[in-house]
TILUM-657373 format. One record per residue: x negated, y negated, z of N, C-alpha, C, O, CB in turn; residue in three letters. Coordinates in pm, whole numbers, plus 50000, padded with zeros to 5 digits. Glycine has a CB too. Layout:
XYZXYZXYZXYZXYZALA;...
// end
This chain:
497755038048460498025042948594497545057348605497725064548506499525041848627UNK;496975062248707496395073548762497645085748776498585082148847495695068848909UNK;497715093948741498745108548821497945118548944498145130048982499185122448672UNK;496895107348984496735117149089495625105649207495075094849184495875134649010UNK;495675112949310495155101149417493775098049397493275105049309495275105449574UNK;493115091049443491595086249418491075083449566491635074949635491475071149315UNK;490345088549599489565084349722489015075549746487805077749755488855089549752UNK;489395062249770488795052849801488575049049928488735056250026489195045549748UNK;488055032449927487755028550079489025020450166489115017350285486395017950074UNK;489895018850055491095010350139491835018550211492325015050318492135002450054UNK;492015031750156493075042350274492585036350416491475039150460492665063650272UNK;493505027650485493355034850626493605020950660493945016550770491835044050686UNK;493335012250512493444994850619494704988050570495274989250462491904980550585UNK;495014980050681496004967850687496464961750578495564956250514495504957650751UNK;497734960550524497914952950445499294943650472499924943450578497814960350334UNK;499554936950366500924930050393501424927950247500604923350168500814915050483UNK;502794931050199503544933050133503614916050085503664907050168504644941450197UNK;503604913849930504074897149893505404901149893505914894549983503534888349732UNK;506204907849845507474908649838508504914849940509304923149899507574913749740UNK;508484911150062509354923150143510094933350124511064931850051510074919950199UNK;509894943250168510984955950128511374959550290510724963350387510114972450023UNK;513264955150255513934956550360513544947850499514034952250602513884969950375UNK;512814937350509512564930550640511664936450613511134925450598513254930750773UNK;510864943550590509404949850648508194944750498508144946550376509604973150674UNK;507004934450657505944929950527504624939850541503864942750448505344911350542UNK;504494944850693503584950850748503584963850733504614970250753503544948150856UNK;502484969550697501724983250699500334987150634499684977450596502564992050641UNK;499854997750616498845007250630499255009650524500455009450496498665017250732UNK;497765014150393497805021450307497265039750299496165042950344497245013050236UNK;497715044750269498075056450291497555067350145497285079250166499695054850323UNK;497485061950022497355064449925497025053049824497485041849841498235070949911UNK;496035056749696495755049049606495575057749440494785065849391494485041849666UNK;496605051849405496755058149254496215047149141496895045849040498525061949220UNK;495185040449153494215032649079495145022949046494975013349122493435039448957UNK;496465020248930496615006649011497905005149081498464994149078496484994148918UNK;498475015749148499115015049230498635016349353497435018849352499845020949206UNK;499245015249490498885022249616500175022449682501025014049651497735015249705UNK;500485034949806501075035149827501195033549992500575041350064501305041749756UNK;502255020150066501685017150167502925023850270504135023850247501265001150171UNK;502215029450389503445033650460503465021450584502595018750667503315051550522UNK;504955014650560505414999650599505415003250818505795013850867507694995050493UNK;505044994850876505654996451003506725006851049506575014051147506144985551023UNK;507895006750961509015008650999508845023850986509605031751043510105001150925UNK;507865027450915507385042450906507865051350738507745063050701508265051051057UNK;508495037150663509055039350523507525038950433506625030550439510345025450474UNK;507625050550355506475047450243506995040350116508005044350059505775061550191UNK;506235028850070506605023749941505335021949852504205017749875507375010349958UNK;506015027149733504745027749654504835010449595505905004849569504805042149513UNK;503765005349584503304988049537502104985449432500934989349442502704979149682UNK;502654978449339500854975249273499994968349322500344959049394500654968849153UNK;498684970549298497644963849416497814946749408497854940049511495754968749378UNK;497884942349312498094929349259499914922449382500394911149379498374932849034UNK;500314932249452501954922249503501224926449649501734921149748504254930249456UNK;500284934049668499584936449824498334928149874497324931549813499024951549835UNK;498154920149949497254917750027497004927450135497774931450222497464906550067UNK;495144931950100494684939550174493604937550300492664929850280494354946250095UNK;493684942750401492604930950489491554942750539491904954450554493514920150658UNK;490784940050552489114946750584489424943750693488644945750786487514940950525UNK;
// end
């Protein structure tokens, strides 16, 4: 795992959570720590997720 962010191309797109956190499947990634990312959910909560429990959509 990375200790620091990586600039990639997914910041900015759609994803959906496999595991719900709190009712919420929907949000935006926001950050990517190589194999984490961290998505900020609808509800406006950030949760950090491994890329592997996120579906990401182009």
């Amino acid at each position: 795992m990375c200790s620091y962010e990586e600039p990639t191309d997914i910041i900015g797109l759609h994803c959906t959570l496999l595991t719900p956190y709190k009712g919420y499947t929907e949000g935006t990634i926001v950050g990517d720590y190589g194999n984490t990312i961290v998505v900020c959910l609808d509800s406006g909560k950030e949760v950090v997720e491994y890329r592997d429990e996120v579906i990401i959509y182009n």
